[in-house]
DRENPA-3360 file (N, C-alpha, C; in nm, 2 decimals, always signed):
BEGIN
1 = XXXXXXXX = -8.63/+21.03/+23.92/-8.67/+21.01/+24.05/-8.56/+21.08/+24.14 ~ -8.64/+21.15/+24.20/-8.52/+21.21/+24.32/-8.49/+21.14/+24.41 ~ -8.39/+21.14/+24.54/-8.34/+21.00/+24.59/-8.36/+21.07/+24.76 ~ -8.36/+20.99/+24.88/-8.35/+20.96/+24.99/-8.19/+21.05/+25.04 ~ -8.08/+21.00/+24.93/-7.96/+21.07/+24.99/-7.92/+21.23/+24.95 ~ -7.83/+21.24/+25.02/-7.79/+21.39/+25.02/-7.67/+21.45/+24.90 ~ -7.73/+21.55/+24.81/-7.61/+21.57/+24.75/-7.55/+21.72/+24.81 ~ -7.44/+21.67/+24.80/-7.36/+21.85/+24.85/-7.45/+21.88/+25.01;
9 = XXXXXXXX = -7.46/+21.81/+25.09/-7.51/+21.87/+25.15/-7.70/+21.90/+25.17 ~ -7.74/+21.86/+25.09/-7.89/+21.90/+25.02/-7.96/+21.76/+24.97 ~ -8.06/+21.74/+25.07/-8.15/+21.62/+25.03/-8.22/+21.57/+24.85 ~ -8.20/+21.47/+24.77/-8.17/+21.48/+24.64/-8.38/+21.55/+24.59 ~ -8.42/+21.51/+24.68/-8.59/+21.56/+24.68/-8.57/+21.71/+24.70 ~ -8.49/+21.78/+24.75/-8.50/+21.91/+24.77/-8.38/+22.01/+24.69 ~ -8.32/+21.97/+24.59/-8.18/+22.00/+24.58/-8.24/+22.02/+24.49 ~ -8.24/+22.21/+24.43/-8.30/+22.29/+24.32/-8.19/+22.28/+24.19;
17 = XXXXXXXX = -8.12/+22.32/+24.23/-7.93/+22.29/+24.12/-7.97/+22.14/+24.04 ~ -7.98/+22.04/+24.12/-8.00/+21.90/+24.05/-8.10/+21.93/+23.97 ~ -8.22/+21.96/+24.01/-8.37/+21.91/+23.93/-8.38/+22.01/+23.84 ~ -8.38/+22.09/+23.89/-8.43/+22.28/+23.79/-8.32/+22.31/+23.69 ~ -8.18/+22.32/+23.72/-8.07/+22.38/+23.70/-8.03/+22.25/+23.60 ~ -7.97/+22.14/+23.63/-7.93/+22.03/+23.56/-8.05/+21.92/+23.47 ~ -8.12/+21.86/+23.51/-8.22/+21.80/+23.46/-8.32/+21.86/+23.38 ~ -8.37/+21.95/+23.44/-8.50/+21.96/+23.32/-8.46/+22.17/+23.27;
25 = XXXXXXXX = -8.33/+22.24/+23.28/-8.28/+22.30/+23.23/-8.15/+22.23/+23.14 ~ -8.06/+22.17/+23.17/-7.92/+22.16/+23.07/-7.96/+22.08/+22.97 ~ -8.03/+21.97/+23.08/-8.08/+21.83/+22.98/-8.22/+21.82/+22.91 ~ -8.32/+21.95/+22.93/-8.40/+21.96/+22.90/-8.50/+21.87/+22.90 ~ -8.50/+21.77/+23.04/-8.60/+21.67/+23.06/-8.76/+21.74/+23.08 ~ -8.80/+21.69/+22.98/-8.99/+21.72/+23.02/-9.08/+21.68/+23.06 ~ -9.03/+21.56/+23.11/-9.08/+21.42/+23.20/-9.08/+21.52/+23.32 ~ -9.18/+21.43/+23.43/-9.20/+21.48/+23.57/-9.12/+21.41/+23.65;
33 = XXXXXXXX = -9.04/+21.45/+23.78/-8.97/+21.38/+23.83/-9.09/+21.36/+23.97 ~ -9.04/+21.20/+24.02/-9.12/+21.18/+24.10/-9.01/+21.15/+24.25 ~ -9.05/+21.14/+24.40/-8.99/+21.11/+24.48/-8.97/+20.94/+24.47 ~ -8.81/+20.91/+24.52/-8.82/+20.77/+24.60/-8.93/+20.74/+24.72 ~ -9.04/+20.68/+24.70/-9.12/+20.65/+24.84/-9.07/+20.71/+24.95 ~ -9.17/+20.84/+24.99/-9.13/+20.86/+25.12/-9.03/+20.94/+25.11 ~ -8.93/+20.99/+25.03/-8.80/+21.08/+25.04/-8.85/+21.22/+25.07 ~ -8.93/+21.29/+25.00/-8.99/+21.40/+25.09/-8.98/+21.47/+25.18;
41 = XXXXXXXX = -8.94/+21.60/+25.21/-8.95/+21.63/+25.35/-9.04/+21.71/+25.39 ~ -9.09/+21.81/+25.29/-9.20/+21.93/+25.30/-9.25/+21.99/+25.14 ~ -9.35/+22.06/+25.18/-9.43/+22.08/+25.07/-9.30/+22.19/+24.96 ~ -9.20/+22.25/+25.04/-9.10/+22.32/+24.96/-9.03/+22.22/+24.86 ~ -9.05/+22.13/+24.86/-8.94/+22.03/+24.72/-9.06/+22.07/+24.63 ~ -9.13/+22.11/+24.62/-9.24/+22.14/+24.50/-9.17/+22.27/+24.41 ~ -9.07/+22.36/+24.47/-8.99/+22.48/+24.43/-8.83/+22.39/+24.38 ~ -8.80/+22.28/+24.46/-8.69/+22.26/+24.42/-8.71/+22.13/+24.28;
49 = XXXXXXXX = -8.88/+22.12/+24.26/-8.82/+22.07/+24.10/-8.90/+21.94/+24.14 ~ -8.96/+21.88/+24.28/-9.04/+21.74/+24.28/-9.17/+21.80/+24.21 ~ -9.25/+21.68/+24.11/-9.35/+21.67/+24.02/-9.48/+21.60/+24.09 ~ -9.40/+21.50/+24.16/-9.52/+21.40/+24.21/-9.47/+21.33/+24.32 ~ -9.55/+21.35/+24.40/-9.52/+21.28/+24.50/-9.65/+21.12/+24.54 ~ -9.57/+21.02/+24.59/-9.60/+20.90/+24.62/-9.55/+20.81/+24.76 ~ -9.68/+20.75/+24.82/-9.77/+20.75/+24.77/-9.84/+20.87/+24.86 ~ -9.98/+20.85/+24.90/-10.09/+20.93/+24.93/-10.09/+21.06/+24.91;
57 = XXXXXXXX = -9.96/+21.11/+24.86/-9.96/+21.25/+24.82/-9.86/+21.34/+24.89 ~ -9.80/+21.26/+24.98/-9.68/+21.29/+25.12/-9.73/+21.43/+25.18 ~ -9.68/+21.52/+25.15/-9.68/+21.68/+25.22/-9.73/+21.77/+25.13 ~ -9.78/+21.68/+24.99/-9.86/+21.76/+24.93/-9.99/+21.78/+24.92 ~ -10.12/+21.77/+24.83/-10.24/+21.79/+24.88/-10.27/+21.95/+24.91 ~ -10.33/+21.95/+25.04/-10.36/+22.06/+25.10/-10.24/+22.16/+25.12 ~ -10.13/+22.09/+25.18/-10.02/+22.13/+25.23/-9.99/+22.27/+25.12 ~ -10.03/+22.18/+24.98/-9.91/+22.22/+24.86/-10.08/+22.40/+24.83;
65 = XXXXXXXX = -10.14/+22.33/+24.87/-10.32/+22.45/+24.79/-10.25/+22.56/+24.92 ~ -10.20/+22.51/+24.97/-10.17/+22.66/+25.14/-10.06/+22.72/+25.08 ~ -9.91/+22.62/+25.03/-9.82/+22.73/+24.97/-9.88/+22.81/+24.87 ~ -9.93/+22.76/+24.81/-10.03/+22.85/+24.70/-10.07/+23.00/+24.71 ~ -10.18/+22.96/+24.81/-10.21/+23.06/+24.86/-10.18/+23.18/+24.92 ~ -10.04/+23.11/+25.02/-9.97/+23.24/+25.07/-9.87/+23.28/+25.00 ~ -9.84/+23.21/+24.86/-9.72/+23.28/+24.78/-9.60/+23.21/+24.84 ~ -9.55/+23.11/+24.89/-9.46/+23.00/+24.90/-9.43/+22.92/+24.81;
73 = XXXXXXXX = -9.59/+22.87/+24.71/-9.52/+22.79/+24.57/-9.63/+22.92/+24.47 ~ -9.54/+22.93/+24.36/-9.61/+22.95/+24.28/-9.72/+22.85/+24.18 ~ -9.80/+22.93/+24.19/-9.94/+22.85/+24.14/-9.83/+22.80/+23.96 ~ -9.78/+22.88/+23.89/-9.72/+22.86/+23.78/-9.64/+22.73/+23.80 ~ -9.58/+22.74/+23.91/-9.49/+22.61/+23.96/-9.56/+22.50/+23.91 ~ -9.70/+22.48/+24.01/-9.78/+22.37/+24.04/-9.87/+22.36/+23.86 ~ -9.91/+22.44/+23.73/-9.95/+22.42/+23.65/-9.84/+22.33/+23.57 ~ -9.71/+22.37/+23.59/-9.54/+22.27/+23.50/-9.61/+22.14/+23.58;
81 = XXXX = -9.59/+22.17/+23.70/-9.58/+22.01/+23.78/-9.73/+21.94/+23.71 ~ -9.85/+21.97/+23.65/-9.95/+21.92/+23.61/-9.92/+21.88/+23.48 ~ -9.85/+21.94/+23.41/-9.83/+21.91/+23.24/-9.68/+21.86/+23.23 ~ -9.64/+21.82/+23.33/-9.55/+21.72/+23.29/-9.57/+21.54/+23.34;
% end
């Protein structure tokens, strides 16, 4: 679960080093990481390593099919985020 506070500077839902780099690279987690309710800030934590968001889907959804499209998330991104 990613968290509400800030590491280094960098919200724990948005902080790429934490989720990508440490967690599911050093530690090889293959679990999905989900937000604390509401920690979220934009459809970009989907790059820094958020899997699921809760509840109603926060800034994902549509939000997330638009980065898609214009090349903001990688569609590859969003297939990890499904299979974990």
């Amino acid at each position: 679960m990613c968290s509400y506070n800030r590491i280094n500077n960098t919200y724990g839902c948005m902080n790429s080093k934490l989720m990508n780099g440490v967690l599911k690279t050093e530690l090889q987690f293959d679990g999905f990481v989900m937000l604390d309710w509401n920690a979220q800030h934009d459809v970009y934590s989907s790059n820094a390593g958020l899997d699921m968001v809760m509840p109603l889907g926060g800034s994902f959804g549509t939000n997330l099919t638009d980065a898609v499209n214009n090349g903001t998330v990688d569609a590859s991104r969003v297939t990890d985020m499904a299979t974990r």
